[in-house]
N, C-alpha and C positions, 0 to 999 in steps of 0.2 A: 230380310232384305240384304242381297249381296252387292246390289250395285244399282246407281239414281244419277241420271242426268235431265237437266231442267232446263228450260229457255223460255224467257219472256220476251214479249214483244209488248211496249206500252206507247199509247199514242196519249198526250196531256193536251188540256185547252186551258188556257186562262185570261179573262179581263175584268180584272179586279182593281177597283179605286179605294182613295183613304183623302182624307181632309187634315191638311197641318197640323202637325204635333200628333198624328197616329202613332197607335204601339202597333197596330191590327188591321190587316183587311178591315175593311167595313163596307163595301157592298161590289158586287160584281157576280162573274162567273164563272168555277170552276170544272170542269168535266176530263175526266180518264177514263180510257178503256184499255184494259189488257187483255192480250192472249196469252196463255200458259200448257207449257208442255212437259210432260214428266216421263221418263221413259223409265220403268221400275223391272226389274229382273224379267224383261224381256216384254212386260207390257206399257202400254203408252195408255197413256193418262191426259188429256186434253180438259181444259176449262180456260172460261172467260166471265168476265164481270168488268163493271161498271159503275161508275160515282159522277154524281152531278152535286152540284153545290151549288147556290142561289142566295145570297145575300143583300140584305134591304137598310139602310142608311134610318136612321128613326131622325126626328127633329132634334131632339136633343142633341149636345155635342158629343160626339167619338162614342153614340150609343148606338147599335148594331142586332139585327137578327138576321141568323142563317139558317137555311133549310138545304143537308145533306144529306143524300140519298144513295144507296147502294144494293145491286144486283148482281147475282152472277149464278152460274149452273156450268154443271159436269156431265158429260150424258154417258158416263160411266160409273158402275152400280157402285150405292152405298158403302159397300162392303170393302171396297176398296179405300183405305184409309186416306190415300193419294189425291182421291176424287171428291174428298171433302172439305169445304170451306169452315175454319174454326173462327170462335169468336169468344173473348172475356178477355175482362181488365184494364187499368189503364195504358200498361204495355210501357211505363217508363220503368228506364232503370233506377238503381239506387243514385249511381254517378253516371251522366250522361255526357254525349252532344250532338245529339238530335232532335228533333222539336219536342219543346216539350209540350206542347197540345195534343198530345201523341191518341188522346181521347177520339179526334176529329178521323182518324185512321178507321178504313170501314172493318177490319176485324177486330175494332175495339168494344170493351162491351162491362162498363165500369160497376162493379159489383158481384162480379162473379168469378172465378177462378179463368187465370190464362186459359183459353183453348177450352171449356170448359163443352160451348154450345156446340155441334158443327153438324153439318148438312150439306148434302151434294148438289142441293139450289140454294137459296137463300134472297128475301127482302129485306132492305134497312133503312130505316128513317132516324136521323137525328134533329129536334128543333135547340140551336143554343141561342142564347141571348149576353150579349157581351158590352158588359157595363163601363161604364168611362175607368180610363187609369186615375189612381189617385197620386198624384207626385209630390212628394217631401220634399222639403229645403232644409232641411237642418237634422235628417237621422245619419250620424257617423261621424266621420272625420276627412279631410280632402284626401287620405292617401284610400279611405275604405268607407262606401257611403250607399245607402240605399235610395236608388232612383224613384223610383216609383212599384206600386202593387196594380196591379192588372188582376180583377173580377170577371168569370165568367161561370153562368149555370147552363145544364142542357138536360135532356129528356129524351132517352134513344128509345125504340121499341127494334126487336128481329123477329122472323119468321126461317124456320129453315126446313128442310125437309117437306116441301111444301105439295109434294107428289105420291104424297102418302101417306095417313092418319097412323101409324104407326112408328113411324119416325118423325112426324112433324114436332116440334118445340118453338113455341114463341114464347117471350120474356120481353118486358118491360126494364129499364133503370132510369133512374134520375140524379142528378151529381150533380160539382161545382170545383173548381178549380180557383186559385189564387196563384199569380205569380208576381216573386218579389226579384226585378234587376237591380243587381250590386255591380259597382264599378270600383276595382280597386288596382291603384297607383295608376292609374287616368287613363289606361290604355284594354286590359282585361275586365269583360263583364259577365258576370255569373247571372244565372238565373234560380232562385229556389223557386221549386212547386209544391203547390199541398193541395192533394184533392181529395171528396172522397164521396163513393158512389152507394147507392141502396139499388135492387135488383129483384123483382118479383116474377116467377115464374111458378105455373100451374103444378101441383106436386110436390112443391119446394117452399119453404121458408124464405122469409124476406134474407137477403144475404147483405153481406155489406164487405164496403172496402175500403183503405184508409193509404194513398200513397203521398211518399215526400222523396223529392226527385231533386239534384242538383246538379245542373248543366253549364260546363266548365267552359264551354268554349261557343262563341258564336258565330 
């Protein structure tokens, strides 16, 4: 490759609610759709895809399920590395500051190497379930103090390649995330993460993944 220019167009929707003292979404609806354009050493590379999100309030307090879903397709061949949509990992860094739920990202895919899966279509479903925050009074000291741990598990399945038993691959994972917000000298709040994923696909050994993320800035 001598030369890549790209341009997206993204259109977002959201109406999402929370009940007093939220760390989280807790039910609404999210949806995006993007256009993408790659123009690669004189060829043009075109794809679109698509994320819905759906989340349901349970009775319990600041307890939560969502169901995210993602679509997209290239109607340019396989071969073309440009035309493929990839998918593995948790996709956080070691030091961040970007979300760290970075899991909820539709080319995310916790248990398997970055980039590992990819396909020039692709289906995705994720089901998470997102457990009340637990909040401490008393871990640290007023200048550096841990606010609270925020619990969440999920369950993603993909399908890619779905236009042709030769390249098709689906894979399963399951995983869980913890995040702990630190506030220190009363103005700056950190977030640690630790998550870590298991990943079965057909041909493959269960795989596994083990990430710790910390996101400096909010």
């Amino acid at each position: 490759m001598t030369s890549l220019t790209s341009a997206r167009a993204k259109l977002v929707y959201s109406n999402v609610r929370s009940s007093l003292g939220k760390v989280d979404d807790e039910k609404g609806e999210k949806a995006t759709l993007v256009v993408a354009a790659d123009y690669v050493d004189g060829t043009f590379v075109p794809g679109f895809y698509g994320t819905f999100d759906k989340g349901f309030a349970l009775p319990a307090h600041h307890w939560s399920i969502w169901s995210r879903s993602a679509a997209g397709f290239s109607p340019t061949s396989a071969d073309n590395p440009f035309a493929n949509f990839y998918f593995g990992g948790f996709g956080n860094n070691w030091v961040d500051h970007g979300d760290e739920k970075r899991y909820r990202e539709f080319s995310s895919f916790p248990g398997v190497p970055l980039d590992d899966i990819g396909g020039r279509n692709f289906v995705k479903s994720t089901i998470e379930w997102n457990l009340p925050p637990i909040r401490f009074r008393n871990v640290g000291t007023p200048g550096f103090y841990v606010a609270w741990v925020r619990p969440a598990v999920f369950v993603s399945g993909v399908a890619t390649g779905l236009d042709s038993s030769d390249l098709r691959r689906t894979a399963a994972s399951v995983g869980g995330q913890l995040d702990f917000q630190f506030s220190a000298l009363a103005t700056l709040d950190m977030t640690l993460s630790v998550g870590a994923g298991i990943a079965a696909e057909k041909h493959y050994g269960p795989r596994h993944e083990v990430m710790v993320s910390l996101k400096v800035l909010r």
